[in-house]
C-alpha positions as protocol buffer text, in pm:
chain_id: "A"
residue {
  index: 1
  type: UNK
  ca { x: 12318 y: 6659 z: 9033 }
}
residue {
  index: 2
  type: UNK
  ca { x: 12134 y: 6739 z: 8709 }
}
residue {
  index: 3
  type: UNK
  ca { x: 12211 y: 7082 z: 8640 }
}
residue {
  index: 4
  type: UNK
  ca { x: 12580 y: 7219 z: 8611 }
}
residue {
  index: 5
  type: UNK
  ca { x: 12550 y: 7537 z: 8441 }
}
residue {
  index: 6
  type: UNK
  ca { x: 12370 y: 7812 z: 8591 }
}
residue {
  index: 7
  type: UNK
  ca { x: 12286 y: 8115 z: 8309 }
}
residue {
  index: 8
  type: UNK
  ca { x: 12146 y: 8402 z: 8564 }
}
residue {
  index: 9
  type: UNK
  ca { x: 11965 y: 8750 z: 8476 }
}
residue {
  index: 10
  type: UNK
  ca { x: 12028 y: 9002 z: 8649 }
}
residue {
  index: 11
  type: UNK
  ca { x: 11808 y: 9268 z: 8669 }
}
residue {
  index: 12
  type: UNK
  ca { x: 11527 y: 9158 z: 8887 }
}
residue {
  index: 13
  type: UNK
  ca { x: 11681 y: 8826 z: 8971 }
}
residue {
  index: 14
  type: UNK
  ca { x: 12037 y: 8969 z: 9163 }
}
residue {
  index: 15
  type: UNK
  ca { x: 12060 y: 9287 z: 9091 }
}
residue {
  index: 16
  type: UNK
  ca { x: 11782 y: 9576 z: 9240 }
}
residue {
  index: 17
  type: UNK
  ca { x: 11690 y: 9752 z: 8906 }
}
residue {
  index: 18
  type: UNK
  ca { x: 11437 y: 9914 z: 9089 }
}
residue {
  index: 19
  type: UNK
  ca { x: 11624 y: 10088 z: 9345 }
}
residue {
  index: 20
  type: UNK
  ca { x: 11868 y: 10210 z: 9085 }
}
residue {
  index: 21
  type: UNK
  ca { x: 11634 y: 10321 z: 8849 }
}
residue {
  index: 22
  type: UNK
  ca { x: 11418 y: 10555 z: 9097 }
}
residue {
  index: 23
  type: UNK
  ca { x: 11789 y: 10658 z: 9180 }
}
residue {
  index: 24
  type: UNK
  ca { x: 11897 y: 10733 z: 8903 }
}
residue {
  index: 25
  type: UNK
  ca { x: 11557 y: 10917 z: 8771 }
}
residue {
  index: 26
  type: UNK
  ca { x: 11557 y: 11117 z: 9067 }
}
residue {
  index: 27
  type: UNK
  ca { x: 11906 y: 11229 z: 9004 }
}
residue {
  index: 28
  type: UNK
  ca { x: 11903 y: 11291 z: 8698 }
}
residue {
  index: 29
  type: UNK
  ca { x: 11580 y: 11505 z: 8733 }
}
residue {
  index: 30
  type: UNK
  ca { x: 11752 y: 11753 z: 8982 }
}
residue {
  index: 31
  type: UNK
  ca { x: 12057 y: 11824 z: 8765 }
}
residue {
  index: 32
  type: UNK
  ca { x: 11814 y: 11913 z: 8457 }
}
residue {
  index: 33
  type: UNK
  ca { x: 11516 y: 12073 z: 8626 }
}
residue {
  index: 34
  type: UNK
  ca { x: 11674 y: 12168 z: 8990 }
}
residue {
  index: 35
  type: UNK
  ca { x: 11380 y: 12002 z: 9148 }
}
residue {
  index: 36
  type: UNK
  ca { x: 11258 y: 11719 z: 9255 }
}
residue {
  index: 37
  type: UNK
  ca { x: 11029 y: 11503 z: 9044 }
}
residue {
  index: 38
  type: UNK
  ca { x: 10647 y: 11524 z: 9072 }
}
residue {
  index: 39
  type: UNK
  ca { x: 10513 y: 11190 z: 9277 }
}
residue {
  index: 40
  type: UNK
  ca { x: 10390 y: 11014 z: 8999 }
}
residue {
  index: 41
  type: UNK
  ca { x: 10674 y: 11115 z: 8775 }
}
residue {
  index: 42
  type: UNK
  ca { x: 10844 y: 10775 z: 8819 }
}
residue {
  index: 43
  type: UNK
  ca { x: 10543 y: 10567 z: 8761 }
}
residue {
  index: 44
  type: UNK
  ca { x: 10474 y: 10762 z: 8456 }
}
residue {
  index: 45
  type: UNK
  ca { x: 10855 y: 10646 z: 8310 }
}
residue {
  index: 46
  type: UNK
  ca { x: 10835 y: 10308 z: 8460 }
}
residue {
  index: 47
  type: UNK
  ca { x: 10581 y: 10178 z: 8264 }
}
residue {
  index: 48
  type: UNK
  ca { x: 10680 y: 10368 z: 7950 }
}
residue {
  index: 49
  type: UNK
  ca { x: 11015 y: 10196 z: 7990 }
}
residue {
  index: 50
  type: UNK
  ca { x: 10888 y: 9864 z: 8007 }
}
residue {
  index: 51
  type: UNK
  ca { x: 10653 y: 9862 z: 7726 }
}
residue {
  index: 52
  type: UNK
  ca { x: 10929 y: 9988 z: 7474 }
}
residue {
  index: 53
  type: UNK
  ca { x: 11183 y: 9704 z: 7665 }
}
residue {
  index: 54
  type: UNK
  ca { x: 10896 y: 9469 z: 7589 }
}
residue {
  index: 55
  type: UNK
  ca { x: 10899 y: 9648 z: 7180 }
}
residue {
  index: 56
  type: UNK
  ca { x: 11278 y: 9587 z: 7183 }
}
residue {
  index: 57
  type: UNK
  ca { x: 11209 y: 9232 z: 7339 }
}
residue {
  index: 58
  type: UNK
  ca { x: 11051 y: 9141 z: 6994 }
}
residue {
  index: 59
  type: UNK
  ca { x: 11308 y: 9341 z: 6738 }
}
residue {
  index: 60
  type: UNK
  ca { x: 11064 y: 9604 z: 6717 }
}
residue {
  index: 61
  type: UNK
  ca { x: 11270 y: 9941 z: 6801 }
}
residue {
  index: 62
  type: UNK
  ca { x: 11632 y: 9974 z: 6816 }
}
residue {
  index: 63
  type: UNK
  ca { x: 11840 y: 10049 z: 7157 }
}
residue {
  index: 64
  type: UNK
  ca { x: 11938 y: 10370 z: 7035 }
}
residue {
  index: 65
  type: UNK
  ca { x: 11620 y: 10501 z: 6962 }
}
residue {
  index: 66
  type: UNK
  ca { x: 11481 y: 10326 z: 7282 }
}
residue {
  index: 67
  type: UNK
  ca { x: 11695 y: 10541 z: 7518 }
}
residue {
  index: 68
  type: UNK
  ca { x: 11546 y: 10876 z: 7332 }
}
residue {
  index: 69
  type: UNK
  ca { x: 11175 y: 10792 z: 7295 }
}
residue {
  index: 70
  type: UNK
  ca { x: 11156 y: 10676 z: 7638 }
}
residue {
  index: 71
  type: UNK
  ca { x: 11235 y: 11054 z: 7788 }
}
residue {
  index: 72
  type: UNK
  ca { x: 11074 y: 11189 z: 7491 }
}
residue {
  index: 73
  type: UNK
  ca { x: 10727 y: 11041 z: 7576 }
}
residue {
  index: 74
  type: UNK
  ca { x: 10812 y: 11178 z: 7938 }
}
residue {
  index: 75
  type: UNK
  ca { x: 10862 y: 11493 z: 7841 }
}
residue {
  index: 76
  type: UNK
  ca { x: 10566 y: 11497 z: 7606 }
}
residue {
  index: 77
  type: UNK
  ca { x: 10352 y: 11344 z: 7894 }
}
residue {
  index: 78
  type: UNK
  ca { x: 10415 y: 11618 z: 8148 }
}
residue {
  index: 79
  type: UNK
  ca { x: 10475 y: 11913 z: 7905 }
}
residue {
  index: 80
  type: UNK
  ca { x: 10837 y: 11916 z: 8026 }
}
residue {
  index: 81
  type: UNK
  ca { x: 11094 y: 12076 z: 7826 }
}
residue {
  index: 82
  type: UNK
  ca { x: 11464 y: 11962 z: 7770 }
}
residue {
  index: 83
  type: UNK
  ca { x: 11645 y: 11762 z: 7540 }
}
residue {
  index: 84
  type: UNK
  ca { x: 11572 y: 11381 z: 7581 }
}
residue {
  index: 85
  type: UNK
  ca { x: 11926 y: 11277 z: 7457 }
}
residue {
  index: 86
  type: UNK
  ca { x: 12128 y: 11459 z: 7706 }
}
residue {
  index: 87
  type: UNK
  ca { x: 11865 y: 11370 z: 8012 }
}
residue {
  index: 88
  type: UNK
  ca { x: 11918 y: 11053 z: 7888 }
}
residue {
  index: 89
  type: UNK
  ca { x: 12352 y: 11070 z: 7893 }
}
residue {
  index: 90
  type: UNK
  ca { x: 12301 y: 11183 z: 8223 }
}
residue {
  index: 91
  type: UNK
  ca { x: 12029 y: 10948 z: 8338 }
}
residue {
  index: 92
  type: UNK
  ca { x: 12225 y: 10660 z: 8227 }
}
residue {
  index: 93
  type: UNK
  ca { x: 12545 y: 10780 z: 8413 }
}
residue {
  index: 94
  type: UNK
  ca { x: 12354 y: 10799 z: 8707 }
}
residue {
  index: 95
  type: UNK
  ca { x: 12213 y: 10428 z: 8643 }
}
residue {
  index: 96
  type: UNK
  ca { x: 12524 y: 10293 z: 8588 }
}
residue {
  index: 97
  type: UNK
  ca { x: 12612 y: 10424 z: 8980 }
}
residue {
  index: 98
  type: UNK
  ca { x: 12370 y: 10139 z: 9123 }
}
residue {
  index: 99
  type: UNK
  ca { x: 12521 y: 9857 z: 9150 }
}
residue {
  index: 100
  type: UNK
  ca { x: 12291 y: 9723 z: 9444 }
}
residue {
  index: 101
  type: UNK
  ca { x: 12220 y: 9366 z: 9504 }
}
residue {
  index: 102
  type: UNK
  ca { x: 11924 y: 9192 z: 9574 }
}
residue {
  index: 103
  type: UNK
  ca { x: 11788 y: 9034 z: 9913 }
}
residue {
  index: 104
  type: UNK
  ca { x: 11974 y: 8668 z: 9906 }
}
residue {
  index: 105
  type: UNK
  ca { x: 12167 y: 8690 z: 9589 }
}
residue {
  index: 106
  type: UNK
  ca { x: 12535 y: 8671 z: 9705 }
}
residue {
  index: 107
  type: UNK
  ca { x: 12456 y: 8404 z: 9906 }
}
residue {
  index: 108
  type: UNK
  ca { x: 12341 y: 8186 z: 9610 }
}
residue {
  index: 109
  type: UNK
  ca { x: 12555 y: 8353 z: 9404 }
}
residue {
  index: 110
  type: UNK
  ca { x: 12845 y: 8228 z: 9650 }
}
residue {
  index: 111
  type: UNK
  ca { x: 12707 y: 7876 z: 9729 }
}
residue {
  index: 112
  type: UNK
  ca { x: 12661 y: 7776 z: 9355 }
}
residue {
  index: 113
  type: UNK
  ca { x: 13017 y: 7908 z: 9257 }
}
residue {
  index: 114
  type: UNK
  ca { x: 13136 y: 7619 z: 9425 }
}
residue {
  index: 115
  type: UNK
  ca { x: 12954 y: 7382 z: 9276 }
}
residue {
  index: 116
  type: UNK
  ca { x: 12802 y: 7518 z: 8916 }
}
residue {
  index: 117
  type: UNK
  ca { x: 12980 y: 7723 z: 8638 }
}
residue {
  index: 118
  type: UNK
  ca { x: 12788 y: 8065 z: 8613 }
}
residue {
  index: 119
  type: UNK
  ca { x: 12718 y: 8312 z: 8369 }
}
residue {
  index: 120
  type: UNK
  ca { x: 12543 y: 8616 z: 8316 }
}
residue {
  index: 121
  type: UNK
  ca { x: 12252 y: 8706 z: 8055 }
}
residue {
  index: 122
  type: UNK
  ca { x: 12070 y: 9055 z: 8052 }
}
residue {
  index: 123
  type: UNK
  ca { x: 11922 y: 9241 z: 7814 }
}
residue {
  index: 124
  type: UNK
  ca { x: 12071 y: 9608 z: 7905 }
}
residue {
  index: 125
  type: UNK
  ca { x: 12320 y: 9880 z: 7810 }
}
residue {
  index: 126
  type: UNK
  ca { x: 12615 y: 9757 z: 7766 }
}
residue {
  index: 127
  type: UNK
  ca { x: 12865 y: 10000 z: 7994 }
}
residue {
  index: 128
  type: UNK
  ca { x: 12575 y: 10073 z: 8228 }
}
residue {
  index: 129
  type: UNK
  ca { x: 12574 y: 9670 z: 8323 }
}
residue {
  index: 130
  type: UNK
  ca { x: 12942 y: 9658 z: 8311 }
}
residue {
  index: 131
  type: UNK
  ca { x: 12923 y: 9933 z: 8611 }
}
residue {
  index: 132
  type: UNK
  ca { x: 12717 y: 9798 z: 8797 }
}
residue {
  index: 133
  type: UNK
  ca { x: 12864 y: 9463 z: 8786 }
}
residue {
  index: 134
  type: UNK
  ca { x: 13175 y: 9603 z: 8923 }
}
residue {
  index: 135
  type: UNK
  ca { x: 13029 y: 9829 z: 9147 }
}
residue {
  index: 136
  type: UNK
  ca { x: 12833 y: 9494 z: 9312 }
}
residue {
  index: 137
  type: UNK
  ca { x: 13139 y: 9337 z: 9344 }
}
residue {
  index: 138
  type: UNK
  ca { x: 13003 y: 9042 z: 9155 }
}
residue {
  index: 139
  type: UNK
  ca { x: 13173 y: 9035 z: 8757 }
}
residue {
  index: 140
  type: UNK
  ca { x: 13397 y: 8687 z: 8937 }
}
residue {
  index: 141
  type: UNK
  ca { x: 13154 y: 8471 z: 8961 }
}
residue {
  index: 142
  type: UNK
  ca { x: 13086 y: 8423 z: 8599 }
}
residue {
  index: 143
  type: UNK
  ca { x: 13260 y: 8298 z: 8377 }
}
residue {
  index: 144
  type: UNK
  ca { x: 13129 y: 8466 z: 8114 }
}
residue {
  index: 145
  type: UNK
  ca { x: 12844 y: 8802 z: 8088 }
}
residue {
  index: 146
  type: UNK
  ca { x: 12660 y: 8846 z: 7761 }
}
residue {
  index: 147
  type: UNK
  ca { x: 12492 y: 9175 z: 7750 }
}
residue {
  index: 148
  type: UNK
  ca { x: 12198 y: 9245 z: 7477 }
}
residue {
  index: 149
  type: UNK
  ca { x: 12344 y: 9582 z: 7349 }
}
residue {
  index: 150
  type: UNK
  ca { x: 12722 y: 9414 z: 7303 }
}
residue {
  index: 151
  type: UNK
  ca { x: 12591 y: 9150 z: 7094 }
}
residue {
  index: 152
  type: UNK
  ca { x: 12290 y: 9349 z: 6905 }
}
residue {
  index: 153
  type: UNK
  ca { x: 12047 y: 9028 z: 7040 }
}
residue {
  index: 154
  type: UNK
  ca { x: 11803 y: 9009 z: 7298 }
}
residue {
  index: 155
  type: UNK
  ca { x: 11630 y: 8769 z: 7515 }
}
residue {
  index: 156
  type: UNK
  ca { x: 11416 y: 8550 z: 7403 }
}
residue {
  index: 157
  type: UNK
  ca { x: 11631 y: 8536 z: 7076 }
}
residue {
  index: 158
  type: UNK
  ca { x: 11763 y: 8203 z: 7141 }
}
residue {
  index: 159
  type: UNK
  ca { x: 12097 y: 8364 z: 6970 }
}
residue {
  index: 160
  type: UNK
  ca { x: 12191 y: 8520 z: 7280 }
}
residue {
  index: 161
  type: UNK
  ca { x: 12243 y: 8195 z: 7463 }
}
residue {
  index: 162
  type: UNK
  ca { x: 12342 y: 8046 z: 7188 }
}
residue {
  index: 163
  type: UNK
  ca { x: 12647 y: 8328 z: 7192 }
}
residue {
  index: 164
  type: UNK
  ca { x: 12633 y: 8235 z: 7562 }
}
residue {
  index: 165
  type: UNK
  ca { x: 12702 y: 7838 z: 7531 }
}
residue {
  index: 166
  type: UNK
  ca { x: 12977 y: 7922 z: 7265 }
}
residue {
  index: 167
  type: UNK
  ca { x: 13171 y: 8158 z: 7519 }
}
residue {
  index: 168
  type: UNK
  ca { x: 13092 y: 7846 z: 7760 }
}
residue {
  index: 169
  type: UNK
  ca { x: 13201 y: 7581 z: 7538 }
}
residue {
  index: 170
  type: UNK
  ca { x: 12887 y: 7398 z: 7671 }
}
residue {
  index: 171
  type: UNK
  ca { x: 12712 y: 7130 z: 7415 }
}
residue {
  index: 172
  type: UNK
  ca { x: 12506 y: 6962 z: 7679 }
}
residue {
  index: 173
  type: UNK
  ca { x: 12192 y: 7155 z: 7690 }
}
residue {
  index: 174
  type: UNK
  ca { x: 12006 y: 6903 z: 7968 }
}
residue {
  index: 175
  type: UNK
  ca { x: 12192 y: 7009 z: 8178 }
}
residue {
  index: 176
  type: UNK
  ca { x: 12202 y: 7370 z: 8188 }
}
residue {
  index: 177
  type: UNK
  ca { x: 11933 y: 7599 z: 8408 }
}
residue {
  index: 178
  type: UNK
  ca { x: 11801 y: 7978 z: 8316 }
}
residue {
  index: 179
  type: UNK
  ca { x: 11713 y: 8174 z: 8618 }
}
residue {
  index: 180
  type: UNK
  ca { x: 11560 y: 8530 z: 8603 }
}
residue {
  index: 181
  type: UNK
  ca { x: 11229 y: 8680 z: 8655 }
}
residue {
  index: 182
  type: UNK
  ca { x: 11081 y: 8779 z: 8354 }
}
residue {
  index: 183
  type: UNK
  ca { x: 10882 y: 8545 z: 8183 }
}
residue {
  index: 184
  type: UNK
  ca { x: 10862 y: 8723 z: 7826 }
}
residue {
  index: 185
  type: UNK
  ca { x: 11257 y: 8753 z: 7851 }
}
residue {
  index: 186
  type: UNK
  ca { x: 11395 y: 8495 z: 8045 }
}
residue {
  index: 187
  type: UNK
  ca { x: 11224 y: 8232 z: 8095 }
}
residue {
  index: 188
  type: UNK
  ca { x: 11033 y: 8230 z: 7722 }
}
residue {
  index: 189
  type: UNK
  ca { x: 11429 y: 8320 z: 7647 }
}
residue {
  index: 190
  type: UNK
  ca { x: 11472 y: 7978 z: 7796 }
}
residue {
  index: 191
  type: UNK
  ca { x: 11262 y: 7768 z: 7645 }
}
residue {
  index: 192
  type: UNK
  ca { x: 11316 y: 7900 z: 7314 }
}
residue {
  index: 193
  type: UNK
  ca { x: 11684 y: 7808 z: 7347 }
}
residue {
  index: 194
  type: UNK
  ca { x: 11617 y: 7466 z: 7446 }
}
residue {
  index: 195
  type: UNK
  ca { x: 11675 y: 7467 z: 7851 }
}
residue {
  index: 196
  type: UNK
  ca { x: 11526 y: 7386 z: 8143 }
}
residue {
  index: 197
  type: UNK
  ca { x: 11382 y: 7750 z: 8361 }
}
residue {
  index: 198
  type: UNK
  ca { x: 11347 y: 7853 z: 8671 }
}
residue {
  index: 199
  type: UNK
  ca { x: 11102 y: 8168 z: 8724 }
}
residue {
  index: 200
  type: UNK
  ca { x: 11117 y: 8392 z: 8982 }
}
residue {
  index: 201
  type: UNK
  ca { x: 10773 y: 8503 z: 9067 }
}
residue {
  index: 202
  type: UNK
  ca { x: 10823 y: 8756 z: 9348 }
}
residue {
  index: 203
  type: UNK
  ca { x: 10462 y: 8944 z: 9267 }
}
residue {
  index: 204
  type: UNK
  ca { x: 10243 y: 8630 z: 9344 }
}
residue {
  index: 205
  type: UNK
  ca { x: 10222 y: 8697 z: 8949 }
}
residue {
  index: 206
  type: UNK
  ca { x: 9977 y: 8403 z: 8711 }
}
residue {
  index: 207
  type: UNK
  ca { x: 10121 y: 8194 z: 8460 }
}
residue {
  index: 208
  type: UNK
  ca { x: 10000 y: 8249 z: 8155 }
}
residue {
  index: 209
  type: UNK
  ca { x: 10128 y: 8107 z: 7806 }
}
residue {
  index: 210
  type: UNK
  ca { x: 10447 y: 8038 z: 7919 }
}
residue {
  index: 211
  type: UNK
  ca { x: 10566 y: 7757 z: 8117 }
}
residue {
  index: 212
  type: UNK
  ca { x: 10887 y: 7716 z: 8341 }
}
residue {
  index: 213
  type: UNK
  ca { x: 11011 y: 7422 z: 8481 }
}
residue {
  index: 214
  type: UNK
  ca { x: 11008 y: 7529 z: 8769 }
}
residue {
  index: 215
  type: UNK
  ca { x: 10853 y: 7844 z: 8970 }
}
residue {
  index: 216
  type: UNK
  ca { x: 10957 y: 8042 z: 9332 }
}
residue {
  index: 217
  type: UNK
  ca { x: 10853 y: 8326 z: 9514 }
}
residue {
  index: 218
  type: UNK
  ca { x: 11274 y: 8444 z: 9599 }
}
residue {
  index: 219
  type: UNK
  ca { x: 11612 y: 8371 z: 9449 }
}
residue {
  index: 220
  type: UNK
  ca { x: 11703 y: 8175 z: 9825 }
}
residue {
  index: 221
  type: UNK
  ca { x: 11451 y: 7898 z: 9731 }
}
residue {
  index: 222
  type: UNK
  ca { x: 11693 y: 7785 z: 9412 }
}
residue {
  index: 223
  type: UNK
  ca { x: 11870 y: 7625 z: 9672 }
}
residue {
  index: 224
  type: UNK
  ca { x: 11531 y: 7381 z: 9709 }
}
residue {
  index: 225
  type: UNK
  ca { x: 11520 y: 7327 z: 9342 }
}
residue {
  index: 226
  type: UNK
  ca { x: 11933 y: 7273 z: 9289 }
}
residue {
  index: 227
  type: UNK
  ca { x: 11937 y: 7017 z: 9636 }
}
residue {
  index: 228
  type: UNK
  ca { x: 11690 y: 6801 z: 9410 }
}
């Protein structure tokens, strides 16, 4: 058995950010507006949100000002007017109510805690993760869960699993395994901190510059790659 250490994400890899985030949008829209949210309203925000994740990805805004300029832009976009800090406050309380799981997750999640130590690596908001963690039912399976916003570092900074493998005590990095499906986070993340990857490519999505040791389409084939 090579590997034994598993470092998971968790958005997109166990936990459904994308249930919880049209949730929590929706919700969050009816207590400011009273109304429901145009159609494309959540589209709109979606890809907002992940192209300043993807500027805070590479140092280049701050968390604090991420969570304003993200509603901000929104606002801007469809001529809306409230204040983006408190839809924000009350966006993020309503994230922090999602704690759902993905398809297959706590059944790798319980067949590797018998076998692997676990931990926990996600680039997030620090009490919003910690909620949903508990509400999942799934903070005992890891031994330890590193948040970005706690430690002020984000994947790929190779600090965070650095932080991560000091929590661990673990010195051997061979034999330690990355799992998540982001490639600009986690898996370049990965690399970056010296450890073996496994992407999980759920969109049918190319490779381009980055390379992980190993690629599936759904968190129920790691059970292929870990039987090795």
């Amino acid at each position: 058995m090579k590997y034994k250490t598993l470092l998971f994400d968790l958005d997109g890899t166990i936990l459904d950010f994308s249930k919880t985030e049209e949730a929590a949008i929706n919700a969050a829209y009816k207590i400011v507006f009273e109304t429901k949210p145009t159609e494309n309203l959540l589209s709109v925000y979606h890809k907002i949100n992940s192209d300043l994740w993807k500027e805070f990805e590479k140092g280049s805004i701050k968390i604090e000002d991420l969570k304003k300029k993200r509603f901000s832009d929104l606002f801007v976009h469809f001529d809306l007017n409230a204040h983006p800090e408190v839809f924000s406050d009350i966006y993020l309380s309503e994230l922090g109510k999602g704690g759902y799981l993905l398809e297959g997750a706590l059944d790798i999640l319980n067949l590797c805690e018998k076998k692997y130590r676990l931990a926990a690596v996600t680039n997030g908001i620090g009490d919003v993760q910690r909620s949903r963690i508990d509400k999942a039912g799934i903070g005992h399976y890891f031994e330890t869960i590193v948040i970005s916003e706690d430690v002020g570092i984000a994947k790929p900074d190779p600090e965070i699993f650095i932080i991560t493998f000091e929590n661990m005590n673990l010195t051997q990095k061979d034999e330690v395994l990355m799992i998540g499906d982001s490639l600009s986070s986690d898996i370049l993340g990965g690399i970056n901190a010296g450890i073996d990857t496994c992407w999980i490519n759920g969109y049918g999505n190319k490779i381009k510059d980055i390379e992980p040791t190993y690629t599936i389409s759904n968190i129920s084939e790691l059970k292929e790659i870990l039987n090795q």
